[in-house]
Structures are given as structure tokens and as C-alpha cells.
N, C-alpha and C positions, 0 to 999 in steps of 0.2 A: 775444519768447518769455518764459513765465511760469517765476518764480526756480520752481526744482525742489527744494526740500532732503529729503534722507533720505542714507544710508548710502552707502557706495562698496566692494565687493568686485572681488577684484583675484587672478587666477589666471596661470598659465604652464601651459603643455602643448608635448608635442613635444620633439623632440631641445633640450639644449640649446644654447649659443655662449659664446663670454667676453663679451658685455655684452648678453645677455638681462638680465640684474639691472640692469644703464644704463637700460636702457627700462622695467623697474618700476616703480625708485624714480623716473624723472622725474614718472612717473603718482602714485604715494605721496606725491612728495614735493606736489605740486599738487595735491592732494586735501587732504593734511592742513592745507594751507594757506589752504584755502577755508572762506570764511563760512557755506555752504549745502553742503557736505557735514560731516554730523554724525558719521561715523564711518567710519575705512574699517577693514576686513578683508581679510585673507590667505584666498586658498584654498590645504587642504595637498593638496597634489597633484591641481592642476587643478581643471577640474570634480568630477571624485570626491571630492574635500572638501567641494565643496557639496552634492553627492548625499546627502552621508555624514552632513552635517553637522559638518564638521570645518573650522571658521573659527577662526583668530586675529585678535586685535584688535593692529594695525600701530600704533594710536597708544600703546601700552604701549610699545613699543620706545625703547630709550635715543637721541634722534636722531644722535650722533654714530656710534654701532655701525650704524647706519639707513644714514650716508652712503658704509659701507666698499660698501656694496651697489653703488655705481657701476664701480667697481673687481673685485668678485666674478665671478669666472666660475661656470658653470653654473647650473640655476634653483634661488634661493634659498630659494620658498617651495614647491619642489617640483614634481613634471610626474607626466604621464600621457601613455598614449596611447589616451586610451578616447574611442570614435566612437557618437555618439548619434544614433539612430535617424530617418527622417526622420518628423513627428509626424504625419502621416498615415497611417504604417505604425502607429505607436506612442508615443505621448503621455506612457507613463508616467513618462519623467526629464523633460518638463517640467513635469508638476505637480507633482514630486516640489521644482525650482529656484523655480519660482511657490510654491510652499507655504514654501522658503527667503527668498527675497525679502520676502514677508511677515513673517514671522518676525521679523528683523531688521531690516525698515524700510528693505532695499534699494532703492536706485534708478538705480545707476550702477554697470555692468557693465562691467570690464576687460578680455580675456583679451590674453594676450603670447603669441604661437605664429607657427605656420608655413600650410601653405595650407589642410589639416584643422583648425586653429583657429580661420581666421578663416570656415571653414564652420558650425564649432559657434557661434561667435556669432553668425554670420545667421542660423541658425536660430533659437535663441532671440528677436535682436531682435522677428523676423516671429511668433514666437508669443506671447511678450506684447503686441504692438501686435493681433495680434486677438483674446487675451483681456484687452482694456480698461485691462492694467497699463503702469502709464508707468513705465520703465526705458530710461536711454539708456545702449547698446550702442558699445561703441568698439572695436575689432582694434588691438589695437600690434603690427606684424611683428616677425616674428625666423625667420631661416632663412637657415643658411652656405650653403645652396644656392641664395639670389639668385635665385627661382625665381616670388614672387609678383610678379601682371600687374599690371601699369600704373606702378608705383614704379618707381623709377631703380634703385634697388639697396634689397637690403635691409639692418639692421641685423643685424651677425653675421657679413656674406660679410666685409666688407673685413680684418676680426681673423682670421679662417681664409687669406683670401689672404695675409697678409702673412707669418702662419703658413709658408704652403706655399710662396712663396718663397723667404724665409730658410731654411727646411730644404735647399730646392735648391740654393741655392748651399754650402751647408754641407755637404749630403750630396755633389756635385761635388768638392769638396775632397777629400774622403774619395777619393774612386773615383779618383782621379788619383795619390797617392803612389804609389800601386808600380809596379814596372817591367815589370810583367804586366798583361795586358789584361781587362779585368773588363765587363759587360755589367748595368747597375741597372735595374732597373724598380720608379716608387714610385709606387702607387696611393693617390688620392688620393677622397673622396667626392662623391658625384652619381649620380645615378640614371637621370635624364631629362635635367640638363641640365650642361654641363660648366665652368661658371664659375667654382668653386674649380680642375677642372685646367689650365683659362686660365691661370690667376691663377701658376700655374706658369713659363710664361714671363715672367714681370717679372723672374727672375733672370738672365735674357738682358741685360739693363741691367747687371750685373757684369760680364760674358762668361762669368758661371759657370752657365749655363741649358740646360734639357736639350736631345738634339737630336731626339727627338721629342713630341709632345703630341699623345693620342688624346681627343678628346670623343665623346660618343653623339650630338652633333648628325648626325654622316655617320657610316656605313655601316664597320663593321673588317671589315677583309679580312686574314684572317689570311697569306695567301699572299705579299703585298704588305707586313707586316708584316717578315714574315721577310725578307723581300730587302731590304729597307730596312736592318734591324738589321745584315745579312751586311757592306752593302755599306760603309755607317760602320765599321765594327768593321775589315774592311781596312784601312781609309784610315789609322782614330786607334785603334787596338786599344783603344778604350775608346767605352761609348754609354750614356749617360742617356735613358732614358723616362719621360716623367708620361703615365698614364692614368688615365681615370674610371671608377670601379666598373662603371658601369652601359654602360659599351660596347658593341655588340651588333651580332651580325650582317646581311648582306641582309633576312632573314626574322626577323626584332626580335628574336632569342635574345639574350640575355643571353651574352656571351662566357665570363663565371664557369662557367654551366651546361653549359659541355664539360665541367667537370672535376667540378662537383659537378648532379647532373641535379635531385636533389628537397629545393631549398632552402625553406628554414621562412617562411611569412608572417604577420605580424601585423597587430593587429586592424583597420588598414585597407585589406587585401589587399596590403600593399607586399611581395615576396619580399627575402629576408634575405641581402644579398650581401656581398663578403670572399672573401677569397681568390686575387685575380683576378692581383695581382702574382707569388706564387707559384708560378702555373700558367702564365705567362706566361714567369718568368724559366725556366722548366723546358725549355720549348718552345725557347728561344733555347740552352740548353743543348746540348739534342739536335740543333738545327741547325749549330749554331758548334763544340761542342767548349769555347765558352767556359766562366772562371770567371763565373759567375751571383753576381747577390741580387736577391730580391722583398722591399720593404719597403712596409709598409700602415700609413699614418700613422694610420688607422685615428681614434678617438679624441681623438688631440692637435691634433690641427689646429681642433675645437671648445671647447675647452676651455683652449685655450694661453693666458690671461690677462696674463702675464711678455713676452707678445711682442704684444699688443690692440696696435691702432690705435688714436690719439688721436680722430683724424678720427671711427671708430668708437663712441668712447665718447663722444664729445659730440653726434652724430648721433643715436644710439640715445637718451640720457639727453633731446636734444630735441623727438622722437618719443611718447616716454611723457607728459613733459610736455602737449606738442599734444594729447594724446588725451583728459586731465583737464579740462584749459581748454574744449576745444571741447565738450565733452558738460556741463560745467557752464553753457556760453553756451546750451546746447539744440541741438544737434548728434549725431545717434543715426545706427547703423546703417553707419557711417563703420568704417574702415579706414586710420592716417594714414602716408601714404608721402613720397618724398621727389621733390621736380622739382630738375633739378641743371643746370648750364651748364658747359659747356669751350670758353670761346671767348678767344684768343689765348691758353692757359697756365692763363688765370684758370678756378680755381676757385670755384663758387658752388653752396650747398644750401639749398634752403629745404622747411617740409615742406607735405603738400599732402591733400587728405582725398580718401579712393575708394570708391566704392559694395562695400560687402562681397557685392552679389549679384555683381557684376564679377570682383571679389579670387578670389570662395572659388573652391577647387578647378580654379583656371585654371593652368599652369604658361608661366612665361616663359624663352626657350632662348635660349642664343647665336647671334646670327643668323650666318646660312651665309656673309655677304659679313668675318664677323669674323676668318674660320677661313681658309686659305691656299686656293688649289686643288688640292693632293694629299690635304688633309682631315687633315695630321699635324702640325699647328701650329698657331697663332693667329696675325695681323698686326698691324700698327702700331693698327689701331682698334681693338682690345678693350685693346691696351697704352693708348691715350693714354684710354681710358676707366677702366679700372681704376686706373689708378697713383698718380691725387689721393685717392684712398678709404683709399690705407695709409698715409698719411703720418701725424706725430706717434708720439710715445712714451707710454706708460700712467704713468700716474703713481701706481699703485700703491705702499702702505707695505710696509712692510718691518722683520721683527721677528726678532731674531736669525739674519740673514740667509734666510730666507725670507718669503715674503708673507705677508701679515695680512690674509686675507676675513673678509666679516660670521659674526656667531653672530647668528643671532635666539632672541631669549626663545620665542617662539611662543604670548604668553598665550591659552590657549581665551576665545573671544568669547561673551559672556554677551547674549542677548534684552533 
């Protein structure tokens, strides 16, 4: 493959994670470091910076301020959630990225996203490669929804799940001091697939884990809900539930949408869900009598940076890497995910490249033999799969007793 040199820009989009910026800068960091990329760039908010023309120059950055980025939760150089058109319908954002590319002597395309990201990079790869411009395209995952196909896991889930356990065991604690009987329900995020409210029972490894877990992989019945809650709540006047937002009934409703019917969607028809714990713990009210709480980790369970997984942040930081390397060797159109092993205890990751037509817009579910036969739990396989991914501690710094993430300069990138 012929050396390729010209520029490197480098974008995020999509919800963020605590080590979306691990998989950045491992791409920054291998890019700045190479012979045959001339320059890299920042896009500020995603694509739309490139649309916009709104590029920073990354190698202006102080590289020690550069390295808090491993460490930083949420996206540093900014996100979006804006969905570009397929260029058959409508061409005009990619002449507009072809006319950017230009410009600045592009040739080495990043994005860090979820399963809408690494859609928006195949697109683009597939329309440069047939208008004649050589740019290699590379997808670095990131999605606490664990949700893109073919990768073992993605970079993000493991810092969320480990998140979501420690809550449980800690919110557990909670719920047990008094001498009155209380009924929790903590909603946790997923839409389609329920790997963060898995990830829920590894607090079971305490004995402080809830005693039920609902994913949208099977069918909620709310009927069977209730008897279930009644029948715990007799036994130990006290009942933990992890569910996933996106739970649904027989007929795919969304369980939220009992209580709210005309929820808001964005710009990629996703509907806007929340609330589900609330409505939930209400329900078990009016059936029990009991004291209730709905709690919706909502937000922190992506962002929780103070409680990331080691495992997480050197997975992720070795993913971004992969993705620079590979597309500086001449490697395009790639997606780099992770093949992983658990065989006698031993853990082992290594990372592994996937066709971005494969990747985009495919979602990957917990499978149905992971999840119990009543469908209100997880079992030993999703535990003995999940559990090596949280391990390690963040090694984040720490400045007058709170954390010290990156500042970036943001210098505007000059032609």
C-alpha cells in the first residue's frame, strides 16, 4: 500500500461515555505521532464542525493538557446528533466535507461514535471512494449501550456498567436501613438492548443486588410484574428493581408510553424516553400500599468518570490507537472493535477491524439464553462475561480534591 500523507481530522458524535476521550486521543495521540500525517484537526461538534468549517488544530495543544483527555469523561471536542442524508436522496453535505477535505489537505477520517456514527462514516468513506478522493475512513466505537454488531463489547459499556453496579449495591444499602418496608425501582439506560441493566446484577457478587432485572430483550408483562413485586415484598418487606428504559410490552409499546403517550423524537427518529422508574414505582404503590422511590440514573451512569473502569480506559485508548495505525498502513472503511477470550478465568482483548457496512446501523442484544426463564433476571453467562470488563481503577488526577479534566485551547485551523 502506497504511504498516503496529508492531514488527519478527528470528530465525536452521539451520546457521550467516560472514555470516549480514551479513544480520541489514542487516535491523536498516533496520528500526531506519525511521519505521514501532516496535521491533525479537531471537529467541534462532530460533523457539523466540518460542515461548518469549524476545525481546530490538535497539534497546538500543550501535549501534557492533551494526555488529561484519557482520563476526561464526556466528548471533548464536542458531539452532535445530526444525521446526513443518504447521497442518493441528497449530496449536498457531502460536497460540502469533499470541498472541506480539500481545503485542508484531508485524508484521514476519524469519527468516535455509536451505531449512527459509524453509519455517517460509511457513507462518506463509499462517497469519496467514488468521487475519486483517497481518504481513509476509520469508526472508533463508543456506545454504553454495548449495542454495535460484531465487537465483543463496546468502549463505554464497561465504565457505565460498573457505574450501575456500585450504585446498586450502594443504593441497596440505602433501602435496607429502616424498619419499614420500601419498594425501589432504578432505571437504568437502553432502548433496544439491556446490557447496562445486566450489568446491574454484578452487585449480586456483594449480595447486595437487586431482585429483579427487566431487559427489553423479553416481553414486560406488567400483570406478572406486580405479582412478582407483591410476592418479594411479603417475604423481605423490601424489593430492588433494575429496569431498562426501553422495556416494552407484547405489542413493542414502550412501557414509558402508558404514562406519557406523545414522547419527543430526535433527529434520528429515536423517541425520548425517562420516566419509566417513576411510573413504575407508582404502579407498585397502588398495588402494595408500599413506601415507593423511582430513581433514574439517568445521565450519570455515562458520564461517571470517578468510578471508569481501568479495563475501559485502556481498551478504549487502545482502539483509537488501532484506528490511526491501521489507516496510516492503508486500511479504510474499517470499524475497530474488540475479539476478547474467557477461557479458564483468563482474560484476554485484543482489537480486531469490521466492515463499517456490517457495523452501521445493525444493533446487538443480549441474547435470550443470558437472561433466566422467567425473563426477570440475567444468569451466570452474562455475569461471567461482563465482570472482566470492570475491573481496574481510573487513575484519574485530582486537584483540590476534585478531578482535573482536559481544557483544550481549541486553536481555529488555518488552510
Amino acid at each position: 500500500m502506497a504511504i498516503l500523507k496529508g492531514a488527519a481530522v478527528i470528530g465525536q458524535s452521539g451520546g457521550p461515555s467516560s472514555v470516549i476521550n480514551a479513544s480520541a486521543y489514542g487516535a491523536i495521540k498516533a496520528a500526531l505521532d506519525s511521519d505521514v500525517i501532516t496535521k491533525v484537526y479537531g471537529m467541534q461538534n462532530g460533523i457539523v464542525g466540518l460542515l461548518n468549517d469549524n476545525l481546530f488544530d490538535l497539534g497546538q495543544e500543550d501535549p501534557e493538557e492533551l494526555a488529561l483527555m484519557k482520563y476526561t469523561p464526556s466528548s471533548a471536542l464536542g458531539s452532535c446528533r445530526y444525521k446526513i442524508k443518504d447521497p442518493d436522496e441528497d449530496e449536498t453535505d457531502y460536497v460540502r466535507i469533499l470541498e472541506m477535505f480539500k481545503k485542508y489537505d484531508i485524508h484521514y477520517f476519524f469519527y468516535n461514535g455509536g451505531n449512527d456514527s459509524m453509519d455517517t462514516c460509511n457513507k462518506i468513506s463509499k462517497f469519496m471512494l467514488r468521487n475519486g478522493y483517497e481518504v481513509r475512513c476509520m469508526g472508533i466505537p463508543k456506545t454504553i449501550d454495548n449495542d454495535l454488531a460484531g465487537t465483543d463489547h463496546c468502549p463505554g459499556f464497561a465504565s457505565a456498567a460498573k457505574y450501575i453496579a456500585t450504585s446498586m449495591v450502594e443504593v441497596y444499602r440505602d433501602c435496607h436501613v429502616y424498619d419499614k418496608g420500601m419498594i425501589t425501582i432504578v432505571e437504568c439506560m437502553g432502548r433496544h438492548a439491556g446490557w447496562l441493566t445486566g450489568a446491574a446484577a454484578l452487585a449480586g457478587l456483594t449480595g447486595n443486588g437487586p431482585d429483579l432485572v427487566y431487559l427489553p430483550e423479553v416481553d414486560f408483562d406488567m400483570d406478572k410484574f406486580i405479582e412478582k413485586v407483591k410476592d418479594i415484598y411479603a417475604r423481605n418487606k423490601n424489593v430492588l428493581v433494575a429496569v431498562s428504559e426501553g422495556i416494552h410490552d407484547k405489542d413493542g409499546q414502550f412501557i414509558v408510553e402508558y404514562a406519557v403517550k406523545d414522547a419527543a423524537v430526535d433527529a434520528f427518529g429515536h423517541k425520548q424516553l425517562g420516566g419509566l422508574a417513576a411510573f413504575l414505582a407508582n404502579e407498585c404503590k397502588n398495588a402494595t400500599g408500599a413506601k415507593v422511590r423511582g430513581i433514574e440514573l439517568s445521565l450519570l451512569q455515562r458520564c461517571a468518570a470517578h468510578c471508569a473502569s481501568n479495563t475501559d480506559i485502556e481498551e478504549s485508548f487502545m482502539a483509537g490507537q488501532a484506528a490511526a495505525n491501521s489507516a496510516i498502513a492503508g486500511v479504510t472503511d474499517k470499524m475497530v472493535g474488540f475479539e476478547c477470550s474467557r477461557e479458564n478465568g483468563q482474560y484476554k482483548c485484543e482489537t480486531k477491524l469490521f466492515d463499517l457496512t456490517i457495523v452501521a446501523n445493525a444493533e446487538k442484544k443480549v441474547p435470550r439464553e443470558w437472561i433466566n426463564e422467567e425473563g426477570d433476571n440475567v444468569n451466570e453467562k452474562f455475569i461471567e462475561y461482563a465482570l472482566p470488563l470492570i475491573q481496574g481503577q481510573t487513575k484519574l488526577t485530582y486537584e483540590n480534591g476534585l478531578p482535573r479534566f482536559v481544557h483544550l485551547r481549541k486553536v481555529k485551523a488555518q488552510a
